[in-house]
C-alpha atoms as a printed R data frame, in Angstrom:
    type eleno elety resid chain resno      x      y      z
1   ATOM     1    CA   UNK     A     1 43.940 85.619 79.642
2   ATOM     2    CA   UNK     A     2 42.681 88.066 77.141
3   ATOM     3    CA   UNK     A     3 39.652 87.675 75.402
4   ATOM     4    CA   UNK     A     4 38.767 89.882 71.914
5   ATOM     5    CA   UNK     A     5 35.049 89.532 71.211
6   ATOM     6    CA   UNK     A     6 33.486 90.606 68.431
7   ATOM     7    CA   UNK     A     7 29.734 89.963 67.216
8   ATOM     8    CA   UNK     A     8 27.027 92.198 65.316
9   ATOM     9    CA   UNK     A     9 23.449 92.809 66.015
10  ATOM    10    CA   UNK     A    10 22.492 89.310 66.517
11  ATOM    11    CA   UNK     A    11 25.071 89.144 69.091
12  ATOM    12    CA   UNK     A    12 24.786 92.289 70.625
13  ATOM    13    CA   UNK     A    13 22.926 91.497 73.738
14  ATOM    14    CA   UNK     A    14 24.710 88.400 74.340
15  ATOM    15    CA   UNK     A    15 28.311 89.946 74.387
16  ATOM    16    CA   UNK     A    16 27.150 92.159 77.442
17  ATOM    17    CA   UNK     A    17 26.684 89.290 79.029
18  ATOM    18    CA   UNK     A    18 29.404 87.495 77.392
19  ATOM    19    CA   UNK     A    19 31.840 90.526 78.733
20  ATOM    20    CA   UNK     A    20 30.713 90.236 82.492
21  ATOM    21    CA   UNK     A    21 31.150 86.304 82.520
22  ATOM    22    CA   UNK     A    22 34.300 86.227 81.458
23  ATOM    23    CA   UNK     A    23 35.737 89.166 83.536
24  ATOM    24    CA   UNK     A    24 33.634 87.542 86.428
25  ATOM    25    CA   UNK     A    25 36.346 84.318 85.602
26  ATOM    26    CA   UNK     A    26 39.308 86.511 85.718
27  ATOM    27    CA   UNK     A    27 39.862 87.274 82.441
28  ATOM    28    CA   UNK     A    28 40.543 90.558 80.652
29  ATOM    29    CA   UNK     A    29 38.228 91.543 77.661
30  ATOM    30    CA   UNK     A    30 38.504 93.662 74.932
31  ATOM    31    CA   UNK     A    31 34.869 93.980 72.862
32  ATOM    32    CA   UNK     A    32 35.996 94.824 68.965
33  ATOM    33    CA   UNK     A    33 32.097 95.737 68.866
34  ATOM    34    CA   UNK     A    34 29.401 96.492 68.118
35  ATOM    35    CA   UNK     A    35 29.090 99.539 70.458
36  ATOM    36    CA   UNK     A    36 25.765 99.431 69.899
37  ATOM    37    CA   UNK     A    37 22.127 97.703 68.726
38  ATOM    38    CA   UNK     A    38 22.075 98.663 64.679
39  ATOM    39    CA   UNK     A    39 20.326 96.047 62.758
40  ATOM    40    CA   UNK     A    40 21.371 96.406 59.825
41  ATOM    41    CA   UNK     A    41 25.204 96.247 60.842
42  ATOM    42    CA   UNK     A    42 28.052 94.533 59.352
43  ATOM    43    CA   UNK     A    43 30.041 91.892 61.421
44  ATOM    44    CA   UNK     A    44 32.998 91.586 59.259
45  ATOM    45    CA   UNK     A    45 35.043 94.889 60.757
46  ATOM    46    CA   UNK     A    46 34.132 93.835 63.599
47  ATOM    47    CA   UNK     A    47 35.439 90.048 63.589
48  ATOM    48    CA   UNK     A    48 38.664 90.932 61.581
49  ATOM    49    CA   UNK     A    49 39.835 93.786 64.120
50  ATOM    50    CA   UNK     A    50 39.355 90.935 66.692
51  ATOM    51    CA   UNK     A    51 41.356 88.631 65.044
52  ATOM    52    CA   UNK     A    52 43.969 90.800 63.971
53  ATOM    53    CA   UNK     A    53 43.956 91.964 67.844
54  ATOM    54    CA   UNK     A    54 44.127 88.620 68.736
55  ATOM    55    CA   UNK     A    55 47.278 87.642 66.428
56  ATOM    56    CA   UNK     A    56 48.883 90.931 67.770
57  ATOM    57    CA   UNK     A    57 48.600 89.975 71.471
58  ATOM    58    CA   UNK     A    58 49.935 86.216 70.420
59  ATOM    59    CA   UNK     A    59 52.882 87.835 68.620
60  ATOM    60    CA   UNK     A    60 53.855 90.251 71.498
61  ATOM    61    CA   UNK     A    61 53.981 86.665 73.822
62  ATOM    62    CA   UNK     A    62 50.463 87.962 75.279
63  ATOM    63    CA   UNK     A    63 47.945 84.795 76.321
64  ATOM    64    CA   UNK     A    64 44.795 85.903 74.167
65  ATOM    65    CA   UNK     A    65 41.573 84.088 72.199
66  ATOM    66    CA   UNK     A    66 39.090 85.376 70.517
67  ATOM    67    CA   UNK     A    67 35.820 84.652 70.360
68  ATOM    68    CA   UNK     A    68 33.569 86.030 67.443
69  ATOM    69    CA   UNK     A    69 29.563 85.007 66.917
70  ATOM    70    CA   UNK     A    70 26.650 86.184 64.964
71  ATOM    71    CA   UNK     A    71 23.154 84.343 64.230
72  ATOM    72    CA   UNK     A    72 25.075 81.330 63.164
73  ATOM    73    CA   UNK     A    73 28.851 82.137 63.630
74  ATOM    74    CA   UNK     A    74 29.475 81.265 59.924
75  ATOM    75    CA   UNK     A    75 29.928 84.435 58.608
76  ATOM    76    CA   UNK     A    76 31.834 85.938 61.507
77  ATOM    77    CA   UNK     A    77 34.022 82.503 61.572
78  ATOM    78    CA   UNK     A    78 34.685 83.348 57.514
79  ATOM    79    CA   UNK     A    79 35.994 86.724 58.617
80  ATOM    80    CA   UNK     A    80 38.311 85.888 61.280
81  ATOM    81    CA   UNK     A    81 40.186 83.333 59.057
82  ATOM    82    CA   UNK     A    82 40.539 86.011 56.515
83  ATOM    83    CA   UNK     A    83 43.367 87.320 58.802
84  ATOM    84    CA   UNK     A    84 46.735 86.065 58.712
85  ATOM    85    CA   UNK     A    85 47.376 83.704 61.842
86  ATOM    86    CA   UNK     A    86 44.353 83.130 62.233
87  ATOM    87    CA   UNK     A    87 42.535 79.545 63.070
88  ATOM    88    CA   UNK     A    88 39.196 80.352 63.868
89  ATOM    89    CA   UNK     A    89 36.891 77.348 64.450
90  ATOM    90    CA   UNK     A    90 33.291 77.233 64.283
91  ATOM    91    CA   UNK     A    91 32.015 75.580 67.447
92  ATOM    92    CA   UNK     A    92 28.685 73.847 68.236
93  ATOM    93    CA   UNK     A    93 29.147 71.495 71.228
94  ATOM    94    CA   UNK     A    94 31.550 71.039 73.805
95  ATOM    95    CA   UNK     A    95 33.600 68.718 71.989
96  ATOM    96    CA   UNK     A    96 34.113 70.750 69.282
97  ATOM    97    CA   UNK     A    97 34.957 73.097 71.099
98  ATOM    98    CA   UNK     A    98 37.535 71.177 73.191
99  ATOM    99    CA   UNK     A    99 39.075 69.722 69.402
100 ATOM   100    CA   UNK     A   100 39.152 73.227 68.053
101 ATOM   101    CA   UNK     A   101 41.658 73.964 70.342
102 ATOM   102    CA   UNK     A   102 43.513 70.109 71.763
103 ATOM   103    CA   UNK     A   103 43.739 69.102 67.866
104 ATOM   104    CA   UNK     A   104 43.963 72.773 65.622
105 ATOM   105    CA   UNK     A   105 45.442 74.905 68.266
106 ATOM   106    CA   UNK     A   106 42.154 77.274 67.251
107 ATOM   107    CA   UNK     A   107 43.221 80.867 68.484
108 ATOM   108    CA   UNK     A   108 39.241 81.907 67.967
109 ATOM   109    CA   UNK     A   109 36.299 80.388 68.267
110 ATOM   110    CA   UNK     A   110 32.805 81.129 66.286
111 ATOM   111    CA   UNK     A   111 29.782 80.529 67.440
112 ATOM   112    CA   UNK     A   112 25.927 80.746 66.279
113 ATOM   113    CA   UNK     A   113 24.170 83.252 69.385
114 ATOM   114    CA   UNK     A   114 20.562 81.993 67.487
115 ATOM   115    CA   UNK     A   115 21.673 78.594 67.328
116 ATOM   116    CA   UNK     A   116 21.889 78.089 71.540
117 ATOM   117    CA   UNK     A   117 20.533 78.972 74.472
118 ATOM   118    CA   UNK     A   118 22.584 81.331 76.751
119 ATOM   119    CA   UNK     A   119 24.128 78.322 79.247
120 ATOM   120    CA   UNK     A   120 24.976 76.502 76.295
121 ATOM   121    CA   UNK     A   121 27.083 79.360 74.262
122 ATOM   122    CA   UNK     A   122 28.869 80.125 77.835
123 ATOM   123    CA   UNK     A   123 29.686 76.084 77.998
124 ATOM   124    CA   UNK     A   124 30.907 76.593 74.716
125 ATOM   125    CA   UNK     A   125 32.966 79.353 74.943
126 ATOM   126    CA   UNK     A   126 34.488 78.143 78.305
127 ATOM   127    CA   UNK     A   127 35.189 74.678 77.050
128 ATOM   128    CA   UNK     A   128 37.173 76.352 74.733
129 ATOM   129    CA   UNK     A   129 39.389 78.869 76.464
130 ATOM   130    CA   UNK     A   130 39.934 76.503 79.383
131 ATOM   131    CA   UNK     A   131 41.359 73.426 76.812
132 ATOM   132    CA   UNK     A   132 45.141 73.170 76.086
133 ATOM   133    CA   UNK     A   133 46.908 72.565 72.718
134 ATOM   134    CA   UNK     A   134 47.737 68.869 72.512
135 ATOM   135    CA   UNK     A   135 50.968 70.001 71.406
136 ATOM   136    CA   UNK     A   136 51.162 66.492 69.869
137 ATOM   137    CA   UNK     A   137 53.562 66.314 67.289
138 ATOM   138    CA   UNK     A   138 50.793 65.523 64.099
139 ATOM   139    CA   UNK     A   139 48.499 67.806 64.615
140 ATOM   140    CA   UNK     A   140 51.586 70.548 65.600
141 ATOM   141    CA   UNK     A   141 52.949 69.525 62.003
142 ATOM   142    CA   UNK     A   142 49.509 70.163 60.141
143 ATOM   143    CA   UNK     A   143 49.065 73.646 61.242
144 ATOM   144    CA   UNK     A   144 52.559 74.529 60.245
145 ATOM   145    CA   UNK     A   145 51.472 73.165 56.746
146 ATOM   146    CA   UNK     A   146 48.662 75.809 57.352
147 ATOM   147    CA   UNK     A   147 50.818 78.269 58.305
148 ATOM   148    CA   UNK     A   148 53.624 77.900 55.461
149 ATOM   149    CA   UNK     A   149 50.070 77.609 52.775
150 ATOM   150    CA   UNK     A   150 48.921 80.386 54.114
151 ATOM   151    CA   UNK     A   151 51.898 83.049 53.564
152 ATOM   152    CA   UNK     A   152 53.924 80.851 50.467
153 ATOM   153    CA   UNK     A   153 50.510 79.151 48.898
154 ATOM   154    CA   UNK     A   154 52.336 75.857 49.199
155 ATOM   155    CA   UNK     A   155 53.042 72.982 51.481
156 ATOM   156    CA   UNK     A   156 56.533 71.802 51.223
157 ATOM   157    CA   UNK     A   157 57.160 67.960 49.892
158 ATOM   158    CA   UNK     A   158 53.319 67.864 49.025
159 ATOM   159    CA   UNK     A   159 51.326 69.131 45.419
160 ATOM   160    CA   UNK     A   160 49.404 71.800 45.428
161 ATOM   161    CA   UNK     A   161 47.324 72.423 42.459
């Protein structure tokens, strides 16, 4: 599968090792970036180039995630969901993870690099690429209610005000 990762400067170290645990699972990585340690970056370039990458490969019938963090993963979850397509989740345990993608069909996941130690973020991250959509039919028709809010601003048969 291919992975987009994106983070800024409280990231940075961790998506070097982020990149080589992955790739050491078979899977192919892009890093959106930083390319390198500026503390005073911005992550929201960053996190939206890996979205939009991520969208892109999706479209084109390419199996890709994303997977965006900062010091809490707020900010770079925000950005990611500013794309179109995009259903980034903000993950903090396992099962979060493992909802984000069985219940919402997440396409990235966000995570907080200050909020966990290093095992924990990789558990994380794994948990999520390795869990399947559902594919069950409620939760299939609540992210097409996303979907049709998203590019109409309105949900068919239900008030939007």
């Amino acid at each position: 599968m291919r992975i987009h990762i994106a983070t800024d400067h409280a990231g940075f170290e961790m998506s070097k090792r982020l990149v080589a645990h992955l790739t050491e699972r078979g899977h192919e990585c892009v890093d959106h970036g930083p390319v390198e340690y500026d503390a005073e970056d911005d992550y929201p370039a960053f996190c939206i180039n890996a979205a939009r990458a991520v969208v892109r490969d999706q479209r084109d019938g390419v199996e890709a995630l994303g997977v965006v963090f900062g010091g809490s993963g707020n900010g770079e979850q925000m950005a990611a969901n500013k794309v179109e397509g995009v259903r980034a989740a903000l993950a903090w345990s396992l099962r979060t993870a493992e909802l984000a993608r069985e219940h919402n069909d997440a396409n990235v996941v966000a995570v907080g690099a200050r909020q966990h130690e290093e095992e924990e973020m990789l558990e994380i991250i794994d948990a999520f690429i390795a869990t399947p959509f559902s594919g069950a039919e409620r939760h299939a028709r609540r992210i097409a209610q996303l979907g049709e809010y998203e590019t109409t601003g309105g949900i068919a048969g239900h008030e939007i005000r």
